[in-house]
C-alpha positions in Angstrom: 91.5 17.3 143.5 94.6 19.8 143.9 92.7 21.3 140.5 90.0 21.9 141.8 90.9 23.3 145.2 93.0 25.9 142.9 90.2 27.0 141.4 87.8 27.7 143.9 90.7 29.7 145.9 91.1 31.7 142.8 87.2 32.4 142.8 86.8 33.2 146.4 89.8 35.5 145.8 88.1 37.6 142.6 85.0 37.1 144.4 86.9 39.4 146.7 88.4 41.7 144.9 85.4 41.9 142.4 83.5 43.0 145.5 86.0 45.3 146.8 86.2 47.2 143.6 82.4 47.7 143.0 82.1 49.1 146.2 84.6 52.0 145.7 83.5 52.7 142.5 80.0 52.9 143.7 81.5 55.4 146.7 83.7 57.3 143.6 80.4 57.9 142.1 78.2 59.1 145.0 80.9 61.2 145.7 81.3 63.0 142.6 77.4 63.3 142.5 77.7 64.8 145.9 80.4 67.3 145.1 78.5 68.2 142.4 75.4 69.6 144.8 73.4 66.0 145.1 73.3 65.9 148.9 70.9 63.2 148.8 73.7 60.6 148.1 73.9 57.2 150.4 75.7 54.3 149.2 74.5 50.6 149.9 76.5 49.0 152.9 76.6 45.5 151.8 80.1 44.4 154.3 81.7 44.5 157.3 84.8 44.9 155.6 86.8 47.9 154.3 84.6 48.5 151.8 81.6 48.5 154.2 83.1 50.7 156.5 84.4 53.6 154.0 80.7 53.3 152.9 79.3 53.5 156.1 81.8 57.1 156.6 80.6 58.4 153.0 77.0 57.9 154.6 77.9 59.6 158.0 80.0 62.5 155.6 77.0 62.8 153.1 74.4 62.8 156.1 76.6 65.6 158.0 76.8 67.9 155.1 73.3 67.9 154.3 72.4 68.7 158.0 74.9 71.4 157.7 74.0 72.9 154.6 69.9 72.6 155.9 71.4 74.5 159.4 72.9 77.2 157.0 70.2 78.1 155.5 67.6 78.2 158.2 70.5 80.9 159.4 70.2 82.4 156.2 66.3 82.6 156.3 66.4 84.1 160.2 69.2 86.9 159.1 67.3 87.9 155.7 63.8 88.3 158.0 
C-alpha cells in the first residue's frame, strides 16, 4: 500500500510541475512572437494557479499593446491628413 501511495504523490507532483512548465513555455513563446510584431498573441488560461495568472497578465500586456499601437496610428493617420 505505502507503494502505491508513493507513486501516485510522485505523479500528482510531475503532474504539477509538467503543467507548470508547459505553461511558461507556452507564455516564452507568445512573448517572443509578440516582441517580434505579432500583436495578435493570447495564451490559453487553463489554471488558477501561477501559471494561470502570469497568463492571464501576458493576455492583459498583449491586449494593452495592441490597443496602444491601434491608438498610435489612428494619431498617425489624423496628423498626416
Amino acid at each position: 500500500m505505502k507503494t502505491t501511495r508513493r507513486i501516485a504523490v510522485i505523479y500528482v507532483i510531475w503532474q504539477m510541475v509538467f503543467g507548470t512548465t508547459q505553461a511558461i513555455t507556452e507564455v516564452t513563446r507568445s512573448a517572443r512572437r509578440l516582441a517580434a510584431g505579432d500583436l495578435s498573441q493570447q495564451v490559453m488560461v487553463s489554471s488558477l494557479d501561477e501559471a494561470g495568472e502570469l497568463a492571464r497578465a501576458f493576455n492583459h500586456m498583449a491586449e494593452s499593446l495592441k490597443r496602444m499601437v491601434s491608438d498610435m496610428a489612428g494619431e498617425k493617420d489624423k496628423l498626416a491628413a
